[in-house]
N, C-alpha and C positions, 0 to 999 in steps of 0.2 A: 493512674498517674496523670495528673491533669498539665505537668510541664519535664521538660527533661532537656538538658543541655549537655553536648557533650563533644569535647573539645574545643568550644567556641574561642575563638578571634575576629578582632575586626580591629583591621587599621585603617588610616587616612593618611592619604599622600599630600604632604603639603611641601610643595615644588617637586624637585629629586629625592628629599627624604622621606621614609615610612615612619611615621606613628604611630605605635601600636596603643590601642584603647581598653584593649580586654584581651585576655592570655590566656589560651587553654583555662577556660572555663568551663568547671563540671558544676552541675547542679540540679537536684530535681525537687519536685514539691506533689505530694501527694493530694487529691482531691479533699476540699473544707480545712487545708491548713492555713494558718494563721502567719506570717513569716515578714520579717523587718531584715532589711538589706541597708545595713551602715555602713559606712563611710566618710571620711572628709572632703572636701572639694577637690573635684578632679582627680578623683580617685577608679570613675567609670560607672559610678551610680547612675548617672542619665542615660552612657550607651548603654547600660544593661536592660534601663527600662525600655528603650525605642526598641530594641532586638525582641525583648519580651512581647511589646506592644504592637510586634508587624511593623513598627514605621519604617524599620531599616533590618537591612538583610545581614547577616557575618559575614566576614570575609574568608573562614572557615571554620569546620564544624557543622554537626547537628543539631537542628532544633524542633524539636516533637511539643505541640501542642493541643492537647485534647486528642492524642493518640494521632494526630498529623502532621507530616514532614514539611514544616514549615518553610526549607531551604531551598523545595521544589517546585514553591507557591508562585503564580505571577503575582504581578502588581496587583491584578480586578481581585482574584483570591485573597491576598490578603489583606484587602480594602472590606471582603465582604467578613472575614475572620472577626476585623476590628467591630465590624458592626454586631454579630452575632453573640460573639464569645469573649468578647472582652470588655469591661467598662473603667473607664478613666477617672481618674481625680487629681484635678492639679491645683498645686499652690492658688493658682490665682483666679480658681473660678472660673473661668470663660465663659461667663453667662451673656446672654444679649441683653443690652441694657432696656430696651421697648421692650422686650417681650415678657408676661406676667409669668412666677414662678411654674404653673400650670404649662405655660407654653413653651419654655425652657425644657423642663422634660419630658415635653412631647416632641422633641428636635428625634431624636435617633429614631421613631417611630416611625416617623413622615419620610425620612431616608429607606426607611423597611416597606414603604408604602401601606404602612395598616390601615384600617377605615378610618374615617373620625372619628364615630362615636366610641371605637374601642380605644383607639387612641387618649382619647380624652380619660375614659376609664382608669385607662392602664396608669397612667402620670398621674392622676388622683390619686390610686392606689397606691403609688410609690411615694407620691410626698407624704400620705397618712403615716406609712413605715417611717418615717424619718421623721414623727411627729410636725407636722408641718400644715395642715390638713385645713387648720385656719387663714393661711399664709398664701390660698394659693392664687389668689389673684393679686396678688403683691409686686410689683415690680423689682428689681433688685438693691434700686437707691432706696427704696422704704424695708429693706431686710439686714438686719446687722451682720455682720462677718459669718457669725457661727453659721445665720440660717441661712447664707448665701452659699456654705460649705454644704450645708445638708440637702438644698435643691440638689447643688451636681454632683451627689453620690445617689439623689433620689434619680437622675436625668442619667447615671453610670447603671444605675439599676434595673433600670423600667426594661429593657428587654432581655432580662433574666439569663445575666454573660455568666458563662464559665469561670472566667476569673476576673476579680478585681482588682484594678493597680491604682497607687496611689503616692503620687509623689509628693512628698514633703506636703501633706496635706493641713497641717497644719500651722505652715509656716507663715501665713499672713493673718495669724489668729493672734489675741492676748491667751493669757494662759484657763483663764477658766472656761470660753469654748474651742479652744485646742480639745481640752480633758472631755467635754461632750462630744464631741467628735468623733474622737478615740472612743469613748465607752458606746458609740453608736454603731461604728465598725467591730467591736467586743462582740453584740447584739444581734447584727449581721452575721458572723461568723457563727454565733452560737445557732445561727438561725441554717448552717450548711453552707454559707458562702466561700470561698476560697480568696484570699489577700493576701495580697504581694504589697508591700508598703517599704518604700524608700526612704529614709531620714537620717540626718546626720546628730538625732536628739537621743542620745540614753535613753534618758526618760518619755519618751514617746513610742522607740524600739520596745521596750519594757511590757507593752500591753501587746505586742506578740506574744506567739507561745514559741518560738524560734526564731533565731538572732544569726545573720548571718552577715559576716565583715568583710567589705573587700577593700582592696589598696593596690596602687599603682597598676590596676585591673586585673588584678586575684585575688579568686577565691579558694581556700584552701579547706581540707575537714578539722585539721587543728583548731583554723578560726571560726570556726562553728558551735555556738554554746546553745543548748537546749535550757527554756526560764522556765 
């Protein structure tokens, strides 16, 4: 079991009031599954992901990741988690705009303090996987959207996380490198990876291999449909 949730909550106090975010949340995902977490806006999609992702802690409940009680974790713990075992993709990229695609994902590396030279290696190797291998001294103004998507799942990759998250990855895409995206993460998966992907898109969910719905921050086994 590479994720296991179980009774999760987390609210925010905003003045005298509680808001609650996420409700008794049961969930688990087994190692190289494929898995899309819909929703509408403000529905809990983002706290789900920060809870998953170590950014943020529940306000109750358990949460085991990679067979670890993440609830028991400090701050340094699960700063080095995020490093380790998890790798990110957001809408918007967050690439450095100086830095040439090569350098972009050699950023998590230089945080892990690897040597240079394997450094270097290792981000070549990872933008090769993500066919990108001509690209890699490219800055990000000279790379169109799709292949500015593909560095930071190459720069999520390079230090071989246990699981992948991906938020609305394709949300700042036109529709036909959305669809390479998606058939890039298919490829990944097929290759053993495990992904967690967020999106409020049917048809983006759809290239999971399991669909999972939450609302008003639950999730239920009824809303659970296996594709």
């Amino acid at each position: 079991m590479i994720l296991e949730l179980n009774g999760i909550c987390k609210e925010y106090n905003q003045g005298k009031i509680t808001v609650p975010a996420l409700q008794n949340v049961n969930f688990s995902m087994e190692e190289g599954e494929y898995v899309a977490v819909m929703g509408p806006s403000g529905s809990g999609k983002t706290t789900l992901m920060n809870l998953i992702g170590c950014l943020d802690k529940p306000t109750r409940g358990e949460f085991f990741l990679d067979g670890q009680d993440i609830s028991k974790c400090t701050e340094n713990e699960m700063s080095d988690i995020r490093l380790k075992k998890i790798g990110f993709v957001f809408q918007s990229f967050h690439l450095l705009p100086r830095q040439t695609a090569l350098q972009n994902v050699e950023m998590p590396l230089n945080y892990a303090k690897i040597p240079r030279r394997e450094r270097r290696e290792r981000a070549f190797r990872a933008l090769e996987r993500v066919g990108l291998a001509e690209r890699v001294d490219f800055r990000p103004n000279q790379l169109s959207g799709g292949q500015m998507q593909r560095v930071a799942i190459a720069r999520a990759m390079v230090n071989n996380p246990k699981l992948l998250l991906a938020d609305e990855p394709t949300g700042a895409l036109d529709t036909k490198s959305g669809h390479q995206v998606m058939e890039l993460f298919q490829k990944l998966n097929e290759e053993g990876v495990s992904v967690l992907m967020i999106t409020h898109d049917p048809e983006i969910a759809s290239f999971a291999k399991r669909t999972v719905t939450i609302r008003d921050g639950r999730l239920s086994e009824k809303e659970v449909s296996r594709v």
